[in-house]
DSSP file (Angstrom, degrees, kcal/mol; ACC not computed):
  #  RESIDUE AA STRUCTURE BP1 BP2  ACC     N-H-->O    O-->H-N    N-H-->O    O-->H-N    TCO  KAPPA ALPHA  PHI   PSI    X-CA   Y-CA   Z-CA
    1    1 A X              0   0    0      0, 0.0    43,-0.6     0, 0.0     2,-0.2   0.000 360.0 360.0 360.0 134.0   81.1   32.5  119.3
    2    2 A X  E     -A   43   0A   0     41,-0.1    41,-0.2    42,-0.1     2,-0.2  -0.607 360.0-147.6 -86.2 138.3   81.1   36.4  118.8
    3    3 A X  E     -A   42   0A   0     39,-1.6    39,-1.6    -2,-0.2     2,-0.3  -0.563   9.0-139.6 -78.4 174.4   77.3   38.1  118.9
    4    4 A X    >>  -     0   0    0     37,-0.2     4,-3.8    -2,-0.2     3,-1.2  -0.739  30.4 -80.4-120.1-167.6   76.4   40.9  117.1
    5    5 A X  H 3> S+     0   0    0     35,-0.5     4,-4.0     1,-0.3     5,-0.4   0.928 126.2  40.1 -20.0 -82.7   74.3   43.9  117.8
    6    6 A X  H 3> S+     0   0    0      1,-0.2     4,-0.7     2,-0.2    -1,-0.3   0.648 108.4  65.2 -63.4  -3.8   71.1   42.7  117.4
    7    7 A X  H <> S+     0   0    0     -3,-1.2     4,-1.2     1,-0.2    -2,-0.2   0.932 110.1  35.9 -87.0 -39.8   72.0   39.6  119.0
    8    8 A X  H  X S+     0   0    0     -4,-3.8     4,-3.7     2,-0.2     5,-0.5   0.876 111.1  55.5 -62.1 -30.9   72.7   41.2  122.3
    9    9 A X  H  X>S+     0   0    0     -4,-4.0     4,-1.7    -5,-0.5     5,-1.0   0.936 112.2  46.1 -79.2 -29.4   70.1   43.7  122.3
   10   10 A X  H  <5S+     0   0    0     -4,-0.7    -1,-0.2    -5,-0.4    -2,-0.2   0.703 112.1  56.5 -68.9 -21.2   67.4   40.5  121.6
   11   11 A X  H  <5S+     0   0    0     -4,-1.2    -2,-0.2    -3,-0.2    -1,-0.2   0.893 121.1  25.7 -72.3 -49.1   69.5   38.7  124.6
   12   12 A X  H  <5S-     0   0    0     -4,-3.7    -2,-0.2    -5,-0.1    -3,-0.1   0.721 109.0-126.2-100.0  -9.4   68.8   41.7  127.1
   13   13 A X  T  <5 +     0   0    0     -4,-1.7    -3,-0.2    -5,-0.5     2,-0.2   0.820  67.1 123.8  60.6  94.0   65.6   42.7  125.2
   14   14 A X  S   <S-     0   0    0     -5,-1.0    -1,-0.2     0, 0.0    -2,-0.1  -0.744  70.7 -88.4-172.5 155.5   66.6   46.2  124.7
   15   15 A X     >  -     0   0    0     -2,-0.2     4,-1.4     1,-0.1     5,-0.3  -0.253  26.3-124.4 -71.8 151.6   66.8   48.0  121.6
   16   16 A X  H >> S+     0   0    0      2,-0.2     4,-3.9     1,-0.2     3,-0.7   0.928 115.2  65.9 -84.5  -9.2   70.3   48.0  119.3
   17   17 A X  H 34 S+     0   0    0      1,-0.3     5,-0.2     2,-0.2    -1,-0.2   0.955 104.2  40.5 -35.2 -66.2   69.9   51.8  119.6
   18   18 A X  H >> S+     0   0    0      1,-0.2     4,-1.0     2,-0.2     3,-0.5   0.668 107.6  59.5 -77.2  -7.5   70.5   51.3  123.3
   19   19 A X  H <X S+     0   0    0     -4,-1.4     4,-2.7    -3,-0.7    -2,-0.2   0.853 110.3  52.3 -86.8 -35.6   73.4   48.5  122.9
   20   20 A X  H 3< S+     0   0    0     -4,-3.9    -2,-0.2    -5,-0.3    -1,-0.2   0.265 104.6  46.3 -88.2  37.2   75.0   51.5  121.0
   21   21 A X  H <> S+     0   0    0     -3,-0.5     4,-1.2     3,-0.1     5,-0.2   0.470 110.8  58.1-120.9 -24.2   74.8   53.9  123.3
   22   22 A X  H  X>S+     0   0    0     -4,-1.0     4,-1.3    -5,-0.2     6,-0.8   0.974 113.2  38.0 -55.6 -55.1   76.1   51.3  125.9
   23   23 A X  H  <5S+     0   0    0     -4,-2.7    -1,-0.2     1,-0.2    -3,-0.1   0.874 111.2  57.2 -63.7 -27.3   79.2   50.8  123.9
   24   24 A X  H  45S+     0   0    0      1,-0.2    -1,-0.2    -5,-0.2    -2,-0.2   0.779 108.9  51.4 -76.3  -8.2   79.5   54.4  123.0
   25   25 A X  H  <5S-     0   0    0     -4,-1.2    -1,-0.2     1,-0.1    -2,-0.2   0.790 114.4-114.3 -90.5 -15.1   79.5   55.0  126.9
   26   26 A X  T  <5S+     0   0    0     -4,-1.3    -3,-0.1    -5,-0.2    -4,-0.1   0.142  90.4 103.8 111.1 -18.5   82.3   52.4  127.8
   27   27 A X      < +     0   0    0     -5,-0.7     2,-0.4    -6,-0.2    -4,-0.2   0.437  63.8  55.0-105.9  40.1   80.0   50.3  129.6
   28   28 A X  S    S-     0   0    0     -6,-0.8     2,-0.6    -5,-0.1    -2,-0.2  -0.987  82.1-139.2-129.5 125.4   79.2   47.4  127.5
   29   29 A X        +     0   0    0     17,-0.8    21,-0.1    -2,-0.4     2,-0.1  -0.805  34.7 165.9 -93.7  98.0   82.7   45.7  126.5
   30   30 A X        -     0   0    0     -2,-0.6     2,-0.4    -7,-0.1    12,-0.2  -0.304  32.8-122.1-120.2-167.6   82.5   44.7  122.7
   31   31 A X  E     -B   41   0B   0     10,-1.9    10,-4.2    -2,-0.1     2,-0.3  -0.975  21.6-133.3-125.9 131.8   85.4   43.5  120.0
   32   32 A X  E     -B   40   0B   0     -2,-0.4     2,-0.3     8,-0.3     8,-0.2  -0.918  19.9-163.8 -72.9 144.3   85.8   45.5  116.7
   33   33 A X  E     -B   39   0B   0      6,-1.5     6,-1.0    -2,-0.3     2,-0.3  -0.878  46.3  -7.6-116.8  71.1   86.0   43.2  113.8
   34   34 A X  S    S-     0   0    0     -2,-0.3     2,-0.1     4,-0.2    -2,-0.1  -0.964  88.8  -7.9 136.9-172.7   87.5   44.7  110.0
   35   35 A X  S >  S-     0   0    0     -2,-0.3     3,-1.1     3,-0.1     2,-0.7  -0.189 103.2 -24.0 -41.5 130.8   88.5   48.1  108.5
   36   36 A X  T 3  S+     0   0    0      1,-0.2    -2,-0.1    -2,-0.1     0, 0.0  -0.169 135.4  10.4  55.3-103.7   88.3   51.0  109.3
   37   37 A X  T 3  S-     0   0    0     -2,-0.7    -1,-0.2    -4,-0.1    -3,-0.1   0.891  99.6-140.9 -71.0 -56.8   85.4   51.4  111.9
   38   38 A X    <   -     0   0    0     -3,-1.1    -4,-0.2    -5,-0.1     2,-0.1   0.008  13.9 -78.2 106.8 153.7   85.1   47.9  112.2
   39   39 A X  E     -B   33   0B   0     -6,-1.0    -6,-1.5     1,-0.1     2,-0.6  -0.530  53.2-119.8 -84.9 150.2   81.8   45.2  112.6
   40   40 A X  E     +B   32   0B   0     -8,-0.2   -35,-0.5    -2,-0.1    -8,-0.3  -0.854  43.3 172.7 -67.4  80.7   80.5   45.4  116.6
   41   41 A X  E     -B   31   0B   0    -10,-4.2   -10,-1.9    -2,-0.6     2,-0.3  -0.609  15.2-165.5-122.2-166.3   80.9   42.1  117.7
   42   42 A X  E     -A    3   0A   0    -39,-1.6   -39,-1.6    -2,-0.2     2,-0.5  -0.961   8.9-155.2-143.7 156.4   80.5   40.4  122.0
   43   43 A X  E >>  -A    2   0A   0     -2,-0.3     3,-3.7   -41,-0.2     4,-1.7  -0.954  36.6-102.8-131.3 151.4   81.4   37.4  123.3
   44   44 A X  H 3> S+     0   0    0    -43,-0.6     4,-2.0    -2,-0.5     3,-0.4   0.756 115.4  67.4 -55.8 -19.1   79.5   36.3  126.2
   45   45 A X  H 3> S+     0   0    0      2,-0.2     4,-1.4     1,-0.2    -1,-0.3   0.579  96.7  58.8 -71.2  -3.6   81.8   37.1  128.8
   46   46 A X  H <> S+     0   0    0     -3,-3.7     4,-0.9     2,-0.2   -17,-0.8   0.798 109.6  52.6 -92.2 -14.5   81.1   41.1  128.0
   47   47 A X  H  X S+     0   0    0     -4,-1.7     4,-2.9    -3,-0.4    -2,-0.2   0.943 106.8  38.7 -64.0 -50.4   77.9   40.3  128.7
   48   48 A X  H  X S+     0   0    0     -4,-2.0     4,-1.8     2,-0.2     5,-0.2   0.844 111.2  64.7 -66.3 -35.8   77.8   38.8  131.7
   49   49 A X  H  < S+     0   0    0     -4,-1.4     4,-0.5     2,-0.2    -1,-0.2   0.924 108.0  39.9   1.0 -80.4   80.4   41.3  132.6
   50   50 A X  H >X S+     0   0    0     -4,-0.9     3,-5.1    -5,-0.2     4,-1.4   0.998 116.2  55.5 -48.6 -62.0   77.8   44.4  132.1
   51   51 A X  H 3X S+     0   0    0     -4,-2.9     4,-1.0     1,-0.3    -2,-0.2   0.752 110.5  37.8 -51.8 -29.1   75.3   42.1  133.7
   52   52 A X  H 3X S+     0   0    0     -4,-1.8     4,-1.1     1,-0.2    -1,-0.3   0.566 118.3  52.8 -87.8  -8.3   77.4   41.5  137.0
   53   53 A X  H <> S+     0   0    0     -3,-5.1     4,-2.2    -4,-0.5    -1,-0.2   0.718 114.0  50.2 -88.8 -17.0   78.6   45.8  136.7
   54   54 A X  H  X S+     0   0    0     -4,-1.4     4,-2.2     2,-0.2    -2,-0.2   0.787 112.1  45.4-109.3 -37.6   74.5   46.3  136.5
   55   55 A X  H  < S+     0   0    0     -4,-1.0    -1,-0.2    -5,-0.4     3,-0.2   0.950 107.2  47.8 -37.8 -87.8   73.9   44.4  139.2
   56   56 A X  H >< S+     0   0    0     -4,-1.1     3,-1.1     1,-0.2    -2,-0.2   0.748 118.4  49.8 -86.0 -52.4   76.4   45.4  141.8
   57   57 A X  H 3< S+     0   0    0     -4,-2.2    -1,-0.2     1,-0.3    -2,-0.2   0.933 112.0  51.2 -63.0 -39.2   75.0   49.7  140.7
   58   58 A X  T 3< S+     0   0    0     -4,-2.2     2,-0.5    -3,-0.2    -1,-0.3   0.090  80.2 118.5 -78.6  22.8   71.7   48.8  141.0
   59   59 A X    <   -     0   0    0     -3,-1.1     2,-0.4     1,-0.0    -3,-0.1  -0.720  66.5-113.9 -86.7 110.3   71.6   47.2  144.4
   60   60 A X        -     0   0    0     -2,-0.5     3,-0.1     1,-0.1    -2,-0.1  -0.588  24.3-136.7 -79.7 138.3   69.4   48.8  146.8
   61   61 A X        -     0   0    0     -2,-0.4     2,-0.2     1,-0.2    -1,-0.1   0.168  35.0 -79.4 -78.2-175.1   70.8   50.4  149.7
   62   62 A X    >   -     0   0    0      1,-0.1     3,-1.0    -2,-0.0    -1,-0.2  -0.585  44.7-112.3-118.5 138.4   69.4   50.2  153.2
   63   63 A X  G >  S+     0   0    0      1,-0.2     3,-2.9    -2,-0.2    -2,-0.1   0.830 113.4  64.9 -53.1 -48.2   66.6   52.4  153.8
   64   64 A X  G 3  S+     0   0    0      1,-0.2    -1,-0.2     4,-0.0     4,-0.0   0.609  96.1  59.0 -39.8 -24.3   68.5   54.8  156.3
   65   65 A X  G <  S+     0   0    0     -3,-1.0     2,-0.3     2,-0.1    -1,-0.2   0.423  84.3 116.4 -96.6  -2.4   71.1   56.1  153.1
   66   66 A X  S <  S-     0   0    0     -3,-2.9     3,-0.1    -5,-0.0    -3,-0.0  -0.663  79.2-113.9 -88.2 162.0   67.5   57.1  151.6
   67   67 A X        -     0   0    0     -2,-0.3     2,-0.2     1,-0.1     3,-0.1  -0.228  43.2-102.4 -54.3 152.2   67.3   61.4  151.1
   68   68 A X        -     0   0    0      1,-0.1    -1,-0.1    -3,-0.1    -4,-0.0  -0.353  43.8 -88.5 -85.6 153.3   64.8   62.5  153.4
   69   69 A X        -     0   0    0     -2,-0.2     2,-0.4    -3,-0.1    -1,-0.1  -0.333  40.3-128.1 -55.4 138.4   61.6   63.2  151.9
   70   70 A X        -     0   0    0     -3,-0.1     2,-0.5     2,-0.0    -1,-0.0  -0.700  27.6-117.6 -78.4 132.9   61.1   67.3  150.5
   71   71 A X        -     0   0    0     -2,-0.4     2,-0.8     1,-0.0     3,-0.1  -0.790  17.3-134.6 -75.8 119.7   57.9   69.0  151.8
   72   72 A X    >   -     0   0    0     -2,-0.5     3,-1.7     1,-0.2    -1,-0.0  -0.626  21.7-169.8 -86.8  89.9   55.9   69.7  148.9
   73   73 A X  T 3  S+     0   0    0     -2,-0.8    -1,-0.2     1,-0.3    -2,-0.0   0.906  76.2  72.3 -49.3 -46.5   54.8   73.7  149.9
   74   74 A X  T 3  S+     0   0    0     -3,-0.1     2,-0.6     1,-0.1    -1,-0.3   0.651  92.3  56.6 -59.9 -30.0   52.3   73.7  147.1
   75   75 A X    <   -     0   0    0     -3,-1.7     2,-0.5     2,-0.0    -3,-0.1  -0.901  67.3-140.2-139.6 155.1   49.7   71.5  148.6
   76   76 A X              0   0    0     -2,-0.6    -3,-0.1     1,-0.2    -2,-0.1  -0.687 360.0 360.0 -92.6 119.1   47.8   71.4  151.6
   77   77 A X              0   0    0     -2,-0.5    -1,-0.2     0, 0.0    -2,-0.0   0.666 360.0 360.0-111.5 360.0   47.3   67.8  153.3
């Protein structure tokens, strides 16, 4: 069963604004459907897809890989 827009964006509880800025960025993998432009549609594996790409970027890294903290010149502690 294909989703549409709003079905995904209610899935991840996000806006459809932001599922069509995902697809216009490449990283949400959807199916046009039709003529011309075509209907938007998703199948659950392009979701869980994203979800497992979303994952794996957002994975925090080991404290040592963090930038070292900037001295803020402007105030005195």
């Amino acid at each position: 069963m294909l989703l549409t827009v709003k079905d995904v964006a209610t899935r991840l509880n996000v806006s459809a604004s932001c599922i069509y800025q995902l697809v216009e960025s490449g990283k949400l993998s959807h199916h046009r459907i039709g003529l011309g432009r075509g209907a938007i549609r998703f199948s659950d594996e392009d979701i869980a897809e994203f979800l497992n790409q979303v994952r794996e970027a957002t994975r925090p890294q080991s404290p040592r890989a963090a930038p070292p903290r900037r001295k803020l010149k402007h105030l005195k502690l």
